[in-house]
C-alpha positions as CSV (number, residue, x, y, z in Angstrom):
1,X,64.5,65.9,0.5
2,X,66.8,64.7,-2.4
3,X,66.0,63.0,-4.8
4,X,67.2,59.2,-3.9
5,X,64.7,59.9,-0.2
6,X,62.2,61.1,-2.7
7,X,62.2,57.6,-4.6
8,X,62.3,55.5,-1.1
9,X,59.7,57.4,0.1
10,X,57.5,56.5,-2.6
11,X,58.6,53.2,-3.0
12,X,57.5,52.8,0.5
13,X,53.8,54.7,0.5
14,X,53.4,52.2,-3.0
15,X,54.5,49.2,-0.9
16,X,51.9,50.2,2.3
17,X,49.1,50.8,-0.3
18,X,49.3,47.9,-2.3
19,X,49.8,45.5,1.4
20,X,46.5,47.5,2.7
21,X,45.0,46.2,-0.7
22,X,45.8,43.3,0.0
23,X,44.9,42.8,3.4
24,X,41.5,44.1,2.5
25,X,38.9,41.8,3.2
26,X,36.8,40.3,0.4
27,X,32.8,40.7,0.8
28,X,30.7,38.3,0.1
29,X,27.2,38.9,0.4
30,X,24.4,36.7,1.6
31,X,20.7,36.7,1.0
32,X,18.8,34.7,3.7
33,X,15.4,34.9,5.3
34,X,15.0,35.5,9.4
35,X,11.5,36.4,9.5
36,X,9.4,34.6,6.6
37,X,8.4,31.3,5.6
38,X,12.3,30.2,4.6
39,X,13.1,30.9,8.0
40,X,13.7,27.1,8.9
41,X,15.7,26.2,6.2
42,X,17.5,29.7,5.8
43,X,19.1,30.0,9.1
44,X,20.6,26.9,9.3
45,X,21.9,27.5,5.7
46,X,23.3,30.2,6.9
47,X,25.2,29.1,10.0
48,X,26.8,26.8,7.9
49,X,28.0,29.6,5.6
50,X,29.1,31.5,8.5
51,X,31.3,28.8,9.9
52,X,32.6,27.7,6.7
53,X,34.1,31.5,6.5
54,X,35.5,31.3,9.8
55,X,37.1,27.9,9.6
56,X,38.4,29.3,5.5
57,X,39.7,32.4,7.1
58,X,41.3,30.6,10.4
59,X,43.7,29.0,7.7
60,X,45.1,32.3,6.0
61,X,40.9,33.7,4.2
62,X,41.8,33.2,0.2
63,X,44.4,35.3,-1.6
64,X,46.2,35.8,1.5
65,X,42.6,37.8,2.5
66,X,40.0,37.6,5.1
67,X,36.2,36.8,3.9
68,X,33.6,39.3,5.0
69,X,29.9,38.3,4.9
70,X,27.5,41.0,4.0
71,X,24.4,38.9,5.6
72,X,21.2,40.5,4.6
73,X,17.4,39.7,4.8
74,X,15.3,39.5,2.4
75,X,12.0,37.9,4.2
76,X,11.6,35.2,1.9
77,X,9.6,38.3,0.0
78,X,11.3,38.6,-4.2
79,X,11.0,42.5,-4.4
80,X,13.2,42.6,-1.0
81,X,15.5,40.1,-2.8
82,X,16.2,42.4,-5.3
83,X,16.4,45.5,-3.2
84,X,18.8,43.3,-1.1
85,X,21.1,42.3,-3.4
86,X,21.4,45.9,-4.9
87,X,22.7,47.1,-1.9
88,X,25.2,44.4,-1.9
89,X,26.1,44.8,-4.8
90,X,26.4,48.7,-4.1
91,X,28.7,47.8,-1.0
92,X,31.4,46.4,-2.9
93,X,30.2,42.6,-2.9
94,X,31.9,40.2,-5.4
95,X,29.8,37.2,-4.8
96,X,26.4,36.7,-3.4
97,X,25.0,33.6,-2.3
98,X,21.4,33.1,-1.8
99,X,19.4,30.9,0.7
100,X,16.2,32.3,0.5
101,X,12.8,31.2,-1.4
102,X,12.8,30.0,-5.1
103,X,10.7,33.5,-6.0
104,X,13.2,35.9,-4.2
105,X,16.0,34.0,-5.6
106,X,15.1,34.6,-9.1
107,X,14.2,38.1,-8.4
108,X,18.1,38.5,-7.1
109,X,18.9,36.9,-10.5
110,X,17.7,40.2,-12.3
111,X,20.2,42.1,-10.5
112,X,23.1,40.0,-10.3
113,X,22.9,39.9,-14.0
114,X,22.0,43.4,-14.8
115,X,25.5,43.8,-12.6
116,X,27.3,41.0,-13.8
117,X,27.5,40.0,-10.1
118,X,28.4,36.1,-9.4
119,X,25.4,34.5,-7.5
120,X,25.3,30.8,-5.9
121,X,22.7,29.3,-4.2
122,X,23.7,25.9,-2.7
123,X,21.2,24.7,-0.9
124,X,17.8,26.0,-3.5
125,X,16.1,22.7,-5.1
126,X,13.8,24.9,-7.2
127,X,14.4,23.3,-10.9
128,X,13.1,26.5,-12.9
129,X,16.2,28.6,-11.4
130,X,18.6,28.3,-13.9
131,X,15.9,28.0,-17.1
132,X,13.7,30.9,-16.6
133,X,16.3,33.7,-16.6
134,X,19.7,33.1,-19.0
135,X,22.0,34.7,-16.5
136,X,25.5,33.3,-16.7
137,X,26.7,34.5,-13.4
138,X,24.1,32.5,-11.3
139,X,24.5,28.8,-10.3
140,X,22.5,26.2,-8.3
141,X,24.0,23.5,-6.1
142,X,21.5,22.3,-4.1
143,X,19.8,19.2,-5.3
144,X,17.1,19.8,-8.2
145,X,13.8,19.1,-7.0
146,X,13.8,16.4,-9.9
147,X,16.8,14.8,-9.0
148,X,15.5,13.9,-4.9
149,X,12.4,13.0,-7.0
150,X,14.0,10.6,-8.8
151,X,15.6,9.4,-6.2
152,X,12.9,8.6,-4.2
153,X,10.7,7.0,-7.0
154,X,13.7,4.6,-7.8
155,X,13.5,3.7,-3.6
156,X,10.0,3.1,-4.6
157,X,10.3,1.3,-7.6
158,X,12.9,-1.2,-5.1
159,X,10.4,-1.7,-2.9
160,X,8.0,-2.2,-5.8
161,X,5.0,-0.2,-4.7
162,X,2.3,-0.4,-7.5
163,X,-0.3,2.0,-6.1
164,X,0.3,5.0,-3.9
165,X,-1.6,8.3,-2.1
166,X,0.3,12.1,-3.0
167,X,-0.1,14.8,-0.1
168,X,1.3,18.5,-0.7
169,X,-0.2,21.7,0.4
170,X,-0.9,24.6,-1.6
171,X,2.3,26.5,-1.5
172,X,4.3,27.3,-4.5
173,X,6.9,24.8,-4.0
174,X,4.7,21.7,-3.1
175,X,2.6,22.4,-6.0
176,X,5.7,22.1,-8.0
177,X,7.2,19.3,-6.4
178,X,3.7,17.4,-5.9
179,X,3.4,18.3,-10.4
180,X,6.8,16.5,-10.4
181,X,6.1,13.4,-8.4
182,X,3.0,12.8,-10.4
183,X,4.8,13.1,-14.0
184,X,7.4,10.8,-12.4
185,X,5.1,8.3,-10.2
186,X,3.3,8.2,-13.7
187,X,6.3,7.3,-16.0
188,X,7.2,4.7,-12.9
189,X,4.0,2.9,-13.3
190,X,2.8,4.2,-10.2
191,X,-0.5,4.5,-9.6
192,X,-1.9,7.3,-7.9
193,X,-4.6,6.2,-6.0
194,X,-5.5,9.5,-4.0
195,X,-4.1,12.9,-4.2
196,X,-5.0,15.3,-1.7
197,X,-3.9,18.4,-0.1
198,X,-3.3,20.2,3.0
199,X,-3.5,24.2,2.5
200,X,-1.7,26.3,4.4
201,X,-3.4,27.4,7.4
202,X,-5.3,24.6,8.3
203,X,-6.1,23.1,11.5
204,X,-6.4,19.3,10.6
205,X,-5.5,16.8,7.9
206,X,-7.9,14.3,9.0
207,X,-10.4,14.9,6.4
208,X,-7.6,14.5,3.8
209,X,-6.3,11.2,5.8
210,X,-9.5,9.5,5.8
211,X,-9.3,9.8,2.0
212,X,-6.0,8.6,2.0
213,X,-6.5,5.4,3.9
214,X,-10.3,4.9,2.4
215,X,-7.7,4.3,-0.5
216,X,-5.4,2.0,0.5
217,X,-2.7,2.6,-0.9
218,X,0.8,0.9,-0.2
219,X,2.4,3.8,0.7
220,X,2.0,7.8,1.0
221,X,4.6,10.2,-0.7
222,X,5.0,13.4,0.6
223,X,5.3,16.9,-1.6
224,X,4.6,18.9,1.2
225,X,7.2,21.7,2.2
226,X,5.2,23.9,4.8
227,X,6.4,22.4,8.1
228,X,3.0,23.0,10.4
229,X,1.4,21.5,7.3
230,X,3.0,18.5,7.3
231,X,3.2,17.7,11.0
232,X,-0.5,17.9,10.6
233,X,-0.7,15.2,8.2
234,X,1.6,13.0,10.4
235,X,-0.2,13.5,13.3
236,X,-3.7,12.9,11.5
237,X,-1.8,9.5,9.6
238,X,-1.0,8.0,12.6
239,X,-4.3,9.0,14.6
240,X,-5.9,7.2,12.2
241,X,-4.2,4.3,12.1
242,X,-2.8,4.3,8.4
243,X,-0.2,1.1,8.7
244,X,1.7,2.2,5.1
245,X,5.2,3.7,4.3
246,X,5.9,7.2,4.6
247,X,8.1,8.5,1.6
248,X,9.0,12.3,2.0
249,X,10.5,14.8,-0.1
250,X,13.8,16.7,1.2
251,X,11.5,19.0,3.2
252,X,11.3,15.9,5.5
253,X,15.3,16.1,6.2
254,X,15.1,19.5,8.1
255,X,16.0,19.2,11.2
256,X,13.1,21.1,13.1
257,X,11.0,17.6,12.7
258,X,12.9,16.4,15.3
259,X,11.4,18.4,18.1
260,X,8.6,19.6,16.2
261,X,6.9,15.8,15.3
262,X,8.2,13.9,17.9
263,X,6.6,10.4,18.2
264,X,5.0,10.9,15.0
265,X,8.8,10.3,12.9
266,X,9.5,6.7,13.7
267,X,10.1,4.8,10.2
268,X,9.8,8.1,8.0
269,X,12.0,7.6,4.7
270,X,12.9,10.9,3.5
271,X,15.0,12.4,0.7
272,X,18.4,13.8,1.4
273,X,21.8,14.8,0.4
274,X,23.5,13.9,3.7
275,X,25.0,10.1,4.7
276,X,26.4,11.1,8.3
277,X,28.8,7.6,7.8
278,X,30.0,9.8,5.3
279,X,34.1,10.2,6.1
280,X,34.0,14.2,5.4
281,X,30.6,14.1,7.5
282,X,32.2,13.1,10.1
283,X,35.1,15.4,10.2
284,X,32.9,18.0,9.6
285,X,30.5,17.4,12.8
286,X,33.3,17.1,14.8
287,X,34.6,20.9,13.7
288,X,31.5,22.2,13.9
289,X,30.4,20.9,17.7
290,X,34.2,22.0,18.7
291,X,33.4,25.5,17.3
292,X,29.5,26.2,18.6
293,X,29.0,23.1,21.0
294,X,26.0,22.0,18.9
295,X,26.0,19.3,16.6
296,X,25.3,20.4,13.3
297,X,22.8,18.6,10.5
298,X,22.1,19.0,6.6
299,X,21.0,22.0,5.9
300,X,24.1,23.3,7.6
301,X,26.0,21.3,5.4
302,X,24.9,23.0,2.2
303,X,25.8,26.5,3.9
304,X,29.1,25.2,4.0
305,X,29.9,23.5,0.7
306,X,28.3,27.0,-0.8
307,X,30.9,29.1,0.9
308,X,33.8,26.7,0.1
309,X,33.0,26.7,-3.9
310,X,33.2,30.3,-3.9
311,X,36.4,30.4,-1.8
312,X,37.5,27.9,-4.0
313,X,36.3,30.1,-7.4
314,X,37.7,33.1,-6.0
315,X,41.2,31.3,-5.5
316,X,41.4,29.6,-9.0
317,X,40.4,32.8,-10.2
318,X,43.5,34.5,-8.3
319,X,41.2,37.7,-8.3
320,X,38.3,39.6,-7.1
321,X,37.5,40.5,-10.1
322,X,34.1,39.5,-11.2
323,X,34.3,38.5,-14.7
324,X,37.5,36.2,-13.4
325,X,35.8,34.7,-10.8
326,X,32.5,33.6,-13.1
327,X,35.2,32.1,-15.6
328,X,36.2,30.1,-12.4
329,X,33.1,29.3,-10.9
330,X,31.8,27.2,-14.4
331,X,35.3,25.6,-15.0
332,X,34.5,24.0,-11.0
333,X,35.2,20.1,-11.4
334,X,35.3,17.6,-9.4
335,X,34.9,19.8,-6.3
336,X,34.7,17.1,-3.1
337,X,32.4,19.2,-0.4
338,X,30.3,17.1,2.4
339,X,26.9,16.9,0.5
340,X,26.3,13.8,-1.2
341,X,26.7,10.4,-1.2
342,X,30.0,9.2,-0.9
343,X,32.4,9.8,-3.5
344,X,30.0,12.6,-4.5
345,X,31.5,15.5,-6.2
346,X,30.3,18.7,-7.3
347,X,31.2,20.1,-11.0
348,X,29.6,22.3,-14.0
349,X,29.5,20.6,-17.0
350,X,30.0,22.5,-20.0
351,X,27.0,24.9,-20.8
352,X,25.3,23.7,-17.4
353,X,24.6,25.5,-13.9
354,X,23.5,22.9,-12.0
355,X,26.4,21.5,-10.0
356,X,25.0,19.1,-8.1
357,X,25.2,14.9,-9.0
358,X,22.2,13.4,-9.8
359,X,23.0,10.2,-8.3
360,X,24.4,11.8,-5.3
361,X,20.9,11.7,-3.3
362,X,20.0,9.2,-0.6
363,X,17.3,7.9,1.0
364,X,17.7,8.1,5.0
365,X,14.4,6.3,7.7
366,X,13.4,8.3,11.0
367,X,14.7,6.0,14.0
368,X,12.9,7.3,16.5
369,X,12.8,11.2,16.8
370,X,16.2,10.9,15.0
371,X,17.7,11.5,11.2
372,X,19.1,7.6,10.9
373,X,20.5,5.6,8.1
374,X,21.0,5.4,4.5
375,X,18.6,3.0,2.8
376,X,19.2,4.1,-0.6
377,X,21.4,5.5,-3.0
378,X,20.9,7.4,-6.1
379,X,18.4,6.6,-8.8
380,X,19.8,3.1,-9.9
């Protein structure tokens, strides 16, 4: 071989490796719960994460590269959240998002910054997420469990209710978020006239309901986030008779309700980050029924906006490189997903990991079986 072959020949091998490099696909991992108590809000999460990457990489994948989800579960259990997002980590994953419990997502946290590893969660309310640990490489875009709290009270403070009843069980979460309505019904004016709850595991509410309507207060709030829990309390509120408002917290906004309660919904206000007159709502439900023949609701929605930020990261960052993308993912401004209200957009603010507008909730009413209308916006 002379010399001039020589150089073609290794001008060519270069030019294969470097096209191989680029054609390799770009793994991003996800942390989701099939099995445990997240179950009902994870999957759907998830499915909206999925077709988000099928739709990005239908339309060239970022960089010229296809996305790869690394989907793994953790069982809504923390240790398994780490050990999860080790392995991720360990497979070559350059982003994880997680859609699991508030525990197991701050036990991933541990990891992803003991590896410098770029974590999301965009569909987590949990408000402690990005204050307990100092981890720059995490970020939160699902709605702060203050911020739909807020929203709810100012639908509240519209309809100038003076004295109401708080219901939450005795998980984790609801204690939080019932600890957060009171602080907030409190600095409202509100009066809480009875506060009960429903632990998990029971059979009835009724006891709890007759306390509720003995009373009589002008509406209920809901804390509650443990789905047989809550169906128990709707079921026991209308049994009873109890002719008040029902104001729930996002938990209300999942789907499953819809087969779950039915004829207990009707009139329902809940909580949620999702106006289906929304222009980008509707383009997206028509994508998504095109591509699984189902129509698809919130919590889907969140799934989706995740996996388009980090798309979106990854191709301002022009790089898979880790410390690039994190650079990227905090300069995000003005990012226009489907969450929200309308003219929502999603956006770190300098020296902030919450990404999420607080005047982007809305408050949607039950007509029927069905997720209906907006009645409210933001906390105006």
């Amino acid at each position: 071989m002379n010399t001039r072959t020589g150089k073609l020949a290794v001008a060519l091998a270069i030019a294969v490796f470097m096209g191989a490099a680029q054609a390799q696909a770009i793994k991003i991992g996800v942390i989701t719960d099939k099995v445990g108590p997240a179950k009902p809000y994870a999957e759907p999460v998830t499915d909206g994460i999925v077709f988000g990457a099928s739709e990005i990489n239908a339309k060239g994948g970022v960089l010229g590269r296809k996305i790869e989800l690394q989907i793994e579960d953790d069982q809504g259990k923390p240790d398994v959240s780490a050990t999860m997002a080790r392995k991720l980590v360990e497979d070559g994953a350059v982003f994880i998002l997680s859609v699991s419990l508030t525990p197991a997502t701050q036990q991933a946290q541990t990891v992803t910054l003991a590896t410098k590893t770029p974590q999301l969660t965009p569909s987590n309310s949990g408000d402690t997420l990005t204050t307990q640990i100092d981890n720059p490489y995490f970020w939160q875009t699902g709605p702060l469990g203050s911020t739909q709290i807020a929203t709810l009270l100012s639908y509240a403070r519209a309809k100038n209710y003076k004295r109401v009843a708080l219901v939450s069980d005795n998980s984790d979460l609801g204690q939080l978020l019932a600890k957060f309505f009171r602080i907030g019904l409190e600095k409202a004016g509100i009066e809480v006239a009875s506060e009960e709850l429903i632990p998990r595991g029971a059979t009835s509410a009724d006891a709890q309901m007759q306390k509720v309507r003995a009373a009589k207060p002008q509406a209920l709030v809901s804390a509650g986030v443990l789905t047989a829990e809550n169906v128990l309390m709707l079921k026991s509120f209308r049994q009873l008779g109890i002719n008040v408002p029902v104001l729930g917290s996002y938990n209300l906004s999942v789907p499953v309700y819809m087969s779950v309660a039915q004829g207990l919904m009707d009139g329902v206000t809940f909580v949620d980050a999702y106006d289906p007159d929304k222009p980008e709502i509707k383009q997206f439900v028509a994508a998504y029924k095109k591509a699984n023949g189902k129509e698809p609701y919130n919590l889907n929605g969140y799934g989706y906006d995740g996996i388009h930020l980090v798309a979106d990261a990854i191709r301002r960052a022009g790089s898979t490189d880790k410390e690039k993308i994190r650079a990227a993912m905090q300069a995000t401004r003005d990012f226009h997903g489907i969450m929200g209200a309308k003219g929502m957009a999603y956006g770190f603010p300098e020296g902030k990991r919450t990404g999420f507008d607080p005047n982007g909730m809305v408050v949607r009413v039950y007509e029927g079986d069905k997720q209906g209308r907006v009645v409210h916006v933001g906390q105006k």
